[in-house]
C-alpha positions as CSV (number, residue, x, y, z in Angstrom):
1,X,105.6,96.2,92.6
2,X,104.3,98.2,89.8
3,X,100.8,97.0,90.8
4,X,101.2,98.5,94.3
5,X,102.8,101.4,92.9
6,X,99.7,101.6,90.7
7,X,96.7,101.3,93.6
8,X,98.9,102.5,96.1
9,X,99.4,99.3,97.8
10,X,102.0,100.6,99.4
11,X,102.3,98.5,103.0
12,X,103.3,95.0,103.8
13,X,102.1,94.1,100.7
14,X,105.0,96.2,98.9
15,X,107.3,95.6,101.2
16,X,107.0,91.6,100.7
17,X,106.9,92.3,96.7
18,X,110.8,94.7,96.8
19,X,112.0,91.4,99.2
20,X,111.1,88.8,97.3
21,X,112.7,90.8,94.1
22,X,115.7,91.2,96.0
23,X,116.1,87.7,97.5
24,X,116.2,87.0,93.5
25,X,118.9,88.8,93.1
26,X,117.4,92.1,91.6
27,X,119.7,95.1,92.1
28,X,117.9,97.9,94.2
29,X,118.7,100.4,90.8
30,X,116.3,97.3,88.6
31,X,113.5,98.0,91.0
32,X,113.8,101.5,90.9
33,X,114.0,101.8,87.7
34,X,110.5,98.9,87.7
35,X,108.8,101.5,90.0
36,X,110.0,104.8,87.7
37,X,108.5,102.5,85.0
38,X,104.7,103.5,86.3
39,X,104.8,107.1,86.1
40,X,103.0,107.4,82.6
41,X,100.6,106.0,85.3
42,X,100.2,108.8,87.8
43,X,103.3,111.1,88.6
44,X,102.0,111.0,92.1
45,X,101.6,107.5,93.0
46,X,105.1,107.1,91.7
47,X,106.1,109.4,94.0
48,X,104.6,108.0,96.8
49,X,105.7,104.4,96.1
50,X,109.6,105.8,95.4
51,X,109.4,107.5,98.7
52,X,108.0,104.1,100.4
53,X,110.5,102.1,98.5
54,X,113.7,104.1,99.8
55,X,112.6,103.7,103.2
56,X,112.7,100.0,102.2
57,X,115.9,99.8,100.9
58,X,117.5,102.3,103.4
């Protein structure tokens, strides 16, 4: 996920990455908190991929 968060990979490919996390038990605040991770990164890409990643987990 931080991958997609970093190039912005941010469709099916994301979307399959936040599943697979979850179907392994990893609480929706853990992959927050793995996505927040990337800002250092590029404040806006983390942004974009928090946005993508609520509409995910609804």
């Amino acid at each position: 996920m931080t991958t997609d968060a970093c190039f912005q990979t941010l469709g099916s490919t994301f979307r399959r990455h936040v599943r697979i996390a979850r179907n392994d038990g990893v609480p929706d605040d853990d992959i927050r908190d793995a996505v927040r991770f990337t800002a250092e990164l590029g404040i806006i890409r983390t942004v974009n991929a928090l946005e993508e990643l609520e509409k995910i987990l609804g």
